[in-house]
N, C-alpha and C positions, 0 to 999 in steps of 0.2 A: 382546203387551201388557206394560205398565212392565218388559221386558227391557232394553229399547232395540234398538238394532238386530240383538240378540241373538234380539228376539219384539217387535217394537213395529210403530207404523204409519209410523214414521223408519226405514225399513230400505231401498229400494231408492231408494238414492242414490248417485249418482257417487263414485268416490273422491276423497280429495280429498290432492295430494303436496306439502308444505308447501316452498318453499327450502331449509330446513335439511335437508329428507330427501332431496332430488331437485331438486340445484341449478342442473338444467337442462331441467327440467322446469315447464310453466306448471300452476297450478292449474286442474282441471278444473271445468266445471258440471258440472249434475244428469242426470243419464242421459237424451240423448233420442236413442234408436236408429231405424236406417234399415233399410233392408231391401238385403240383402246385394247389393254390384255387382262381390264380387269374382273373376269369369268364372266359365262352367261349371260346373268342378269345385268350386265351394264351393258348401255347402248353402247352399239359400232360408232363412234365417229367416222368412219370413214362411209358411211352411208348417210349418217347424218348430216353431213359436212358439205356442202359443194366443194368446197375449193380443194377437196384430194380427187376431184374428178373435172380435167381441162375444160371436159365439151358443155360444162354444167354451167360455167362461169361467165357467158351471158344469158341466161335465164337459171337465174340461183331459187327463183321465188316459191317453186313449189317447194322445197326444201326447206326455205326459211318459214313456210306456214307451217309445217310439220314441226317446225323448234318449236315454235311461237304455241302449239295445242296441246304437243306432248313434254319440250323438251325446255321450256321460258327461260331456265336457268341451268345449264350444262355445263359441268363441271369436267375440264379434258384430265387427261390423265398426268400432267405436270401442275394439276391445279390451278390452270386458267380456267378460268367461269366465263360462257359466253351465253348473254343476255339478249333476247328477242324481242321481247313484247313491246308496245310504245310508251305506254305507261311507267316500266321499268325502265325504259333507252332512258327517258326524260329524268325519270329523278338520279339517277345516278349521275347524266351530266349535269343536273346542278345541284349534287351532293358536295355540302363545302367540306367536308372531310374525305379532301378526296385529292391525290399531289399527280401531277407529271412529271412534277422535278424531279424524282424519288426512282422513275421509270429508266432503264438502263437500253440506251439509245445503242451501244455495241459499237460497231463501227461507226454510228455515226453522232457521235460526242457531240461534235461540233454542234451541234443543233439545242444543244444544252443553254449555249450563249444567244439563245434570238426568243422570242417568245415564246414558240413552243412548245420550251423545255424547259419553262418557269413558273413556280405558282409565284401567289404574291408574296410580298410587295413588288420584287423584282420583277415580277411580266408585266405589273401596272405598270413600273418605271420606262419599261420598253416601248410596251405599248403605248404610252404617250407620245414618245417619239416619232413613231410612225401613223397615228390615229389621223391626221390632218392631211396625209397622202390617200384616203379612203372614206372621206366623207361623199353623200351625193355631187354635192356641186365640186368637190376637186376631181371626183372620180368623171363627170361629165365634161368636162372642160377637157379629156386625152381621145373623150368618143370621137371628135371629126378627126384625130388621126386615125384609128378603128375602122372608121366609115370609110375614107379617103382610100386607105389601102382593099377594101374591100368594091369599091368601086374604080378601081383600077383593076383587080381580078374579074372582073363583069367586063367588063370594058373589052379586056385582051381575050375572053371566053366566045363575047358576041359572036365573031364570022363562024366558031366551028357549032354554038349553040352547045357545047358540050364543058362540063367542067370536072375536074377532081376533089370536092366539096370541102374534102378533111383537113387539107395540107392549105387551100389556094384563098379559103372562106372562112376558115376558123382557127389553125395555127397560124398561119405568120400575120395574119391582123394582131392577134391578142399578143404573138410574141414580141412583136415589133413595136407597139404599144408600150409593152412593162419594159423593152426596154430604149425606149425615149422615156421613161419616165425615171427607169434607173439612172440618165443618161450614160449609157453607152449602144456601140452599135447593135442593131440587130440582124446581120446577116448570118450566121450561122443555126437557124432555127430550126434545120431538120436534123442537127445532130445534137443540139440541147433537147428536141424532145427524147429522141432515141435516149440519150442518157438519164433525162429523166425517169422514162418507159423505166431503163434498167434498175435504176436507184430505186421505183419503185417499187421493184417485187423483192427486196428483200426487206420489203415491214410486212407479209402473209402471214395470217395465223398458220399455216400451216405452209411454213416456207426451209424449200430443199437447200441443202447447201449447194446448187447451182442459181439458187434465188439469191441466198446472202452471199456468193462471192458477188453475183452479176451488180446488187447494191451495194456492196463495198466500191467495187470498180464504179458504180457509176457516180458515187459520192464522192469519191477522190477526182475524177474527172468535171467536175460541176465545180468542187473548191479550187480548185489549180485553174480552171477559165477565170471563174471572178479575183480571182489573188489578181491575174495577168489584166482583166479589167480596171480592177481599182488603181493598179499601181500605173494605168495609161491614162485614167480623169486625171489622179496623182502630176502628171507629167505636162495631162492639155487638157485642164477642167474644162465639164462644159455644165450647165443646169441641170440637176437633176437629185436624185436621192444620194447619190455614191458622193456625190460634191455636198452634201447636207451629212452625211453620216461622216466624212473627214475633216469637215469643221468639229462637228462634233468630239470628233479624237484631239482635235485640237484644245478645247476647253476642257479636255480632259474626263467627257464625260460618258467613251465609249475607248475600247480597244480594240486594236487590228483585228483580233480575232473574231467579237461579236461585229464589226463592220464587214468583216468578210460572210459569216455567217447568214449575219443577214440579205447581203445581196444572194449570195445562193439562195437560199430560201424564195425570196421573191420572184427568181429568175426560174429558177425549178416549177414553183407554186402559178405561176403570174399566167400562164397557159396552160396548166393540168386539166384542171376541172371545166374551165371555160371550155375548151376544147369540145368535152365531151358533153357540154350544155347545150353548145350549141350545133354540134354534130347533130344530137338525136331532136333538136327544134326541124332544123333542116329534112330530115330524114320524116317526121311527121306532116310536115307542110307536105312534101312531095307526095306524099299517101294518101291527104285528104285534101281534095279541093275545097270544100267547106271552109276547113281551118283557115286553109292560105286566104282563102278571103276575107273573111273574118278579123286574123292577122294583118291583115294589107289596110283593111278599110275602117276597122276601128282600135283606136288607139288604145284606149281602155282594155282592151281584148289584150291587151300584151304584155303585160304584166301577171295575171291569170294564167296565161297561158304557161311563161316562166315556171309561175309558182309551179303547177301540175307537171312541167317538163322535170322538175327538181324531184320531187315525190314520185314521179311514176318510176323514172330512172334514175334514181340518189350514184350524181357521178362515185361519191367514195363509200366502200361499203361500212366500213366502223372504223372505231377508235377505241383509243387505249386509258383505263384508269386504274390509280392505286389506290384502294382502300386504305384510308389513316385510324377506322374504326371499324366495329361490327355495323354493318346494316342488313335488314333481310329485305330481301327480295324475290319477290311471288312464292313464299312462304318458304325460303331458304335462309338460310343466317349465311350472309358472305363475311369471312372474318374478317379484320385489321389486316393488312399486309400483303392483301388478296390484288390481284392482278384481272380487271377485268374488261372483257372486248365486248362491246356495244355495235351493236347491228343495227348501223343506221337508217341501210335499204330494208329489213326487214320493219322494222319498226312503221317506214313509212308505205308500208303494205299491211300493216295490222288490222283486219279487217274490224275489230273491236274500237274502233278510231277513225276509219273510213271506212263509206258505206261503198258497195263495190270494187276494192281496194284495186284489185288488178282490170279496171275500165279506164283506161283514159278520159279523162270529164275534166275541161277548164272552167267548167261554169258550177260545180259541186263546191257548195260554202265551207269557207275556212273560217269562220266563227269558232273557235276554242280546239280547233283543230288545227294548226300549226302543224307542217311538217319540218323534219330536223335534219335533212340535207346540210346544212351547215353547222348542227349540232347544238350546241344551248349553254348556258350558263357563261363561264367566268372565259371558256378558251372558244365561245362561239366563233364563227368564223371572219375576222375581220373585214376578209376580201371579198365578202358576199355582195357588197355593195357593186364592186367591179366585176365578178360574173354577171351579178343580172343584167348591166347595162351593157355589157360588151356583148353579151346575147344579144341584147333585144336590139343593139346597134347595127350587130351581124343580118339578124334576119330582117326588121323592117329594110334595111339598104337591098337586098335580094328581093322583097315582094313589093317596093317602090319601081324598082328597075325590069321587073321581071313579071308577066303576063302570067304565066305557069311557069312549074318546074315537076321534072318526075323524074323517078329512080330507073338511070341507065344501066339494072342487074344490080343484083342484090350486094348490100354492104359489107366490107370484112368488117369483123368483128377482132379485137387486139385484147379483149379484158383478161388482168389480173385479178386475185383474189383479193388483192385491195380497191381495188378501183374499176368499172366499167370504161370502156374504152372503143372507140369507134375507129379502127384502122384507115380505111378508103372509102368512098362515095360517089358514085357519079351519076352528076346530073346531065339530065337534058334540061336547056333552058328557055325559052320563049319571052322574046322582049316586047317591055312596050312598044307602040309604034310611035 
């Protein structure tokens, strides 16, 4: 999220090699891969692969440790190379030879105009713009609205003891959130995710074309709400980004186009990942009473715990880059012009990096061990700042209010091949007295 294809839901998209860089070279579309024909001796992708198999796609990981031993550098049959290992996730995202701008976004262009879909200078220029809506202390200052609405869903939960966790706890807090900070309304939030959901499954490496029409449609539905947004602050400003990005048009120093882009982007982004951070926080508290107390009673405990909810379950699974030069990796030569998808959930299961990779453990030291849920380098994820605290906001207000919690039947699961994703949840809940 608002990394761009750095941590965003713009990330597995074709490369895209402009004339000027690759003058004999056609621009490519948006990634739609086949399943490998090229004899024998080349592996199946499609066994390789989770994501040409639905029921794989919340638990990809044994799949991704077979890349990561046999296959680190996998090269698909249209010449995407998909990278495993963590070692290799890492240098590649902060290889500086290395563009998004260059990447061919397909339907969704638009996204070209916001960060991104920028290298520098230009995504610095952007990203200055917006860097001072996601610092710690501005991002903290939106938590008591976060909190507020999160204690209002406890509140009205109390008499049945029972709650809907996905929808009531961790969507419309975060969505209603980003958008008072957009200022505009937030009542429509179970059809912005639905359309997000849709927009997102056409960036899959290996996506149908039931994938890229359902992201076409759901990107023309997501710009056409904020056009009708902006053009109602437009009408009866109130305080917010959408009233900071039309001044901005004013002085000349943004157009309709990236002002609209951008509020898509954040309004898309502003609940994706949070979503499913703090879905599967919830879903872990409820599982172990240890945690939740631990969680409840020591402050410090919660931020760790964060970190490990990121790494264990990396809400997005990769992202997309172009080679501007030869680089090898895990003794491959990837060439210049090269298109390559970074597995970020794999990376952060790399058991050569973390020691018991697949144990959940918040208390295992991240001294020089960093996980890359948010990605690295120059398109790290801006909005990380505002995941972790809209997490940590969601669950401390539930284990403040709340004595226990456990899982009323098992959770649906909604994941795409980009992103994990946590459908339903229900709790039983026990209040303080």
């Amino acid at each position: 999220m608002f990394g761009g294809p750095g941590n965003c839901i713009a990330s597995s998209v074709r490369g895209r090699r402009t004339q000027e860089d690759f003058s004999m070279d056609p621009i490519t579309t948006p990634h739609h891969s086949k399943a490998s024909a090229r004899g024998s001796a080349a592996p199946d992708q499609t066994e390789l692969l989770p994501f040409y198999h639905e029921e794989l796609l919340d638990d990809p990981y044994p799949h991704f440790r077979r890349l990561r031993d046999e296959y680190p550098v996998l090269q698909l049959d249209d010449g995407v190379y998909v990278v495993s290992r963590y070692d290799d996730v890492s240098t590649l995202l902060r290889h500086t030879k290395s563009s998004v701008q260059q990447l061919d976004f397909g339907s969704f262009e638009i996204f070209h105009s916001t960060v991104i879909g920028l290298d520098a200078p230009s995504h610095t220029e952007h990203r200055r713009l917006v860097n001072k809506l996601f610092t710690p202390k501005s991002v903290k200052g939106w938590m008591a609205t976060t909190g507020s609405i999160v204690e209002r869903a406890l509140t009205e939960a109390e008499p049945a003891g029972r709650i809907e966790a996905v929808r009531e706890l961790c969507l419309v807090p975060t969505h209603e959130t980003m958008c008072a900070m957009l200022g505009m309304t937030g009542e429509d939030a179970d059809e912005v995710r639905h359309q997000t959901y849709e927009f997102a499954r056409g960036f899959g490496i290996v996506a149908t074309d039931d994938d890229l029409r359902a992201g076409a449609e759901g990107s023309a539905w997501l710009e056409n709400y904020c056009i009708d947004a902006i053009e109602a602050a437009a009408r009866d400003p109130r305080p917010g980004v959408i009233a900071a990005y039309l001044d901005a048009e004013q002085r000349g120093e943004m157009s309709r186009q990236e002002t609209t882009a951008s509020i898509m982007l954040f309004l898309a982004t502003g609940h994706f990942s949070t979503v499913t951070l703090a879905a599967h926080g919830l879903e872990r508290l409820a599982s172990d009473p240890e945690l939740f107390a631990a969680f409840r009673d020591d402050p410090a405990v919660r931020p760790k715990v964060i970190n490990e909810l990121l790494r264990f379950a990396t809400p997005e699974t990769g992202v997309t880059r172009l080679t501007l030069e030869d680089v090898e990796v895990a003794g491959t030569m990837v060439p210049a012009g090269s298109t390559v998808y970074v597995l970020l959930a794999s990376a952060n299961r790399d058991e050569r990096m973390f020691e018991d990779p697949d144990r959940f453990d918040y208390t295992r030291s991240t001294e020089g061990k960093q996980h890359l849920a948010f990605a690295a380098g120059l398109h790290s994820c801006m909005g990380q700042v505002l995941a972790r605290q809209s997490t940590d906001t969601i669950l401390t207000t539930v284990t403040q209010r709340c004595s226990s919690i456990e899982l009323a039947g098992k959770p649906v699961y909604n994941s795409i091949q980009h992103a994990r994703q946590w459908k339903t949840m229900d709790l039983r809940l026990a209040f303080q007295d």
